[in-house]
Every structure is written in structure tokens, then in C-alpha cells.
N, C-alpha and C positions, 0 to 999 in steps of 0.2 A: 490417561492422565489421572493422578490421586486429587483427590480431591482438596488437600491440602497445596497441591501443586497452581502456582496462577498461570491462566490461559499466554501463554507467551505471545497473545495480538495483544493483550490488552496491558503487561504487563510494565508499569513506566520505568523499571529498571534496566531494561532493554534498549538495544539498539536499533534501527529500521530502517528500513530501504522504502521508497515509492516505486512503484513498478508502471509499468503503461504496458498495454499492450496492444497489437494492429487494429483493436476496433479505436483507439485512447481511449481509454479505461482506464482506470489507474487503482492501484490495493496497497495497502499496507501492509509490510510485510517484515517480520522479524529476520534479523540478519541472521539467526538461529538455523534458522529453516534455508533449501535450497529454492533459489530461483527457479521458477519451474518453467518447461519449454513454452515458448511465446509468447515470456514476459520480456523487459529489463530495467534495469532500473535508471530513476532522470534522479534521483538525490538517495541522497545517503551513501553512508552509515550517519544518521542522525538521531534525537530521542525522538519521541513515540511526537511531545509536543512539534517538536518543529515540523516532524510529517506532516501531522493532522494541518497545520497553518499552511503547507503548500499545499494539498488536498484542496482544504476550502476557498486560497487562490486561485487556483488551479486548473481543477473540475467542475464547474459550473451546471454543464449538463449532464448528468450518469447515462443516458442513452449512449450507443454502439455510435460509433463514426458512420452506420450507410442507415441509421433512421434521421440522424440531426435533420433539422432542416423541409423531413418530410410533411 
């Protein structure tokens, strides 16, 4: 990437996907880029803001779904 180039996670001109995946996890993810095996996505094509706001809804715990709890 040039350095003149902006990180396309970070970039708010972009569109984004939420991703989750089997542990629910969940990423941000530019619609740029491919889905990668073991994600998919629960929202989007949205901006970078509305992601992050279902994020913070959303994901409460960052731990794997088989530590929750322990």
C-alpha cells in the first residue's frame, strides 16, 4: 500500500460489511476486499459509521462464543 494510499478499514469513503463468524466475532470489513472462508456477513453494504454503531450494539463481549460464560 503507498503511503499516500488510506487503509481501506479505516477509510469513511468506503462501503462495509459486518462479518460474524462461528466463534460470533464480528469485523469490519470493506466491501473492497473478499469475504474470507468462515466469515459472513449480518449488515451491509453500509458506511464505515453505521457499522461501527452496530458493532457497539452488538458485540458486547470480544471473547469466542466457548469462553463466554467461563
Amino acid at each position: 500500500m503507498h503511503a499516500d494510499t488510506p487503509n481501506p478499514f479505516d477509510d469513511e469513503s468506503q462501503t462495509f460489511l459486518v462479518l460474524i463468524n462461528a466463534q460470533a466475532q464480528y469485523s469490519l470489513w470493506p466491501t473492497l476486499a473478499a469475504v474470507p472462508a468462515g466469515w459472513h456477513s449480518v449488515l451491509g453494504p453500509e458506511s464505515r459509521a453505521a457499522c461501527m454503531a452496530y458493532l457497539d450494539t452488538n458485540w458486547a463481549d470480544i471473547r469466542p462464543r466457548q469462553l463466554r460464560g467461563a
